[in-house]
C-alpha positions in Angstrom: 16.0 -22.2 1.2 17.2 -19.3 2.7 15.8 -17.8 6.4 14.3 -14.9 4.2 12.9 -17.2 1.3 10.8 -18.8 4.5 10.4 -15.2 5.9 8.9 -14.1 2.3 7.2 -17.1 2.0 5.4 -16.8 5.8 4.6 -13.0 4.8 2.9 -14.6 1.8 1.0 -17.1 3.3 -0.3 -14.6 6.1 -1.6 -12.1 3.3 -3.0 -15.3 1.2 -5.3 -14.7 -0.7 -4.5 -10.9 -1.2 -1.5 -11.8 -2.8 0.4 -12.0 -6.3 -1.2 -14.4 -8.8 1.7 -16.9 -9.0 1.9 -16.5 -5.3 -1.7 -17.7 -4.8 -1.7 -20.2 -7.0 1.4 -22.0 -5.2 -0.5 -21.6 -2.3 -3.6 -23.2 -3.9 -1.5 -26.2 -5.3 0.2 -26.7 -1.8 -3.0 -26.6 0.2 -4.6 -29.2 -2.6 -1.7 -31.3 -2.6 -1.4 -31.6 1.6 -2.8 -34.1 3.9 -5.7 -32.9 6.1 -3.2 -32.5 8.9 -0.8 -30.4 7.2 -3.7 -28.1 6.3 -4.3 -27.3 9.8 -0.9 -26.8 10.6 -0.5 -24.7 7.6 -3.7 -22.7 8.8 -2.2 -23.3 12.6 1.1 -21.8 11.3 -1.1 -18.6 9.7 -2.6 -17.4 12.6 0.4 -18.0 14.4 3.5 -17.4 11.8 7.2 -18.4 13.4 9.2 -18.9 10.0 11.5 -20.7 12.4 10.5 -23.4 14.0 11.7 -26.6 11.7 8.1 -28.1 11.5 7.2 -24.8 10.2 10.0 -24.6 7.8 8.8 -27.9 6.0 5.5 -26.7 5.5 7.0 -23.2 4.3 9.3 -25.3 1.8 5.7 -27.4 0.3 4.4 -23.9 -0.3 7.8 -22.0 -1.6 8.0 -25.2 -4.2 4.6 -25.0 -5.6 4.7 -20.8 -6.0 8.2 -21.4 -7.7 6.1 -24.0 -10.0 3.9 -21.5 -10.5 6.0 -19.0 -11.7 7.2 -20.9 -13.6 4.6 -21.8 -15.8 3.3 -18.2 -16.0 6.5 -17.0 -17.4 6.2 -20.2 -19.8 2.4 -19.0 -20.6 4.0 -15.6 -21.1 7.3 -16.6 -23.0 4.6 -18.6 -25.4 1.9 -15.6 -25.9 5.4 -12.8 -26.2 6.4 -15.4 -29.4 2.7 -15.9 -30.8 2.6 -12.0 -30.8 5.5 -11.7 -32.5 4.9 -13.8 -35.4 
């Protein structure tokens, strides 16, 4: 990842859950896939964003992962709903 893929990533994560439907739910499947503590470092990291610090970087890259995943399977959804249309 790139400094501003964690920089987007951080601004994300601060505006959660006002945010854009993929966005949220890579955020939701990050938070449900963590351990207790890396929820409260992720909420920790929230209230106090630094999208530099390397403990804050590998939570960033859990939640970049899942929101990629997410888009993913939205433009999938969409691809497949675009084709059904057209037949």
């Amino acid at each position: 990842m790139t400094q501003l893929e964690y920089e987007l990533t951080m601004c994300e994560l601060i505006c959660y859950p006002d945010v854009r439907l993929e966005s949220k739910q890579g955020i939701d499947n990050a938070i449900d896939k963590m351990t207790r503590d890396q929820r409260f470092d992720l909420f920790h990291l929230k209230c106090n964003p630094d999208a530099k610090k390397p403990e804050s970087k590998s939570l960033l890259a859990i939640v970049y992962s899942e929101i990629e995943k997410a888009k993913a399977r939205i433009r999938n959804t969409k691809g497949e709903s675009d084709a059904a249309e057209a037949t």
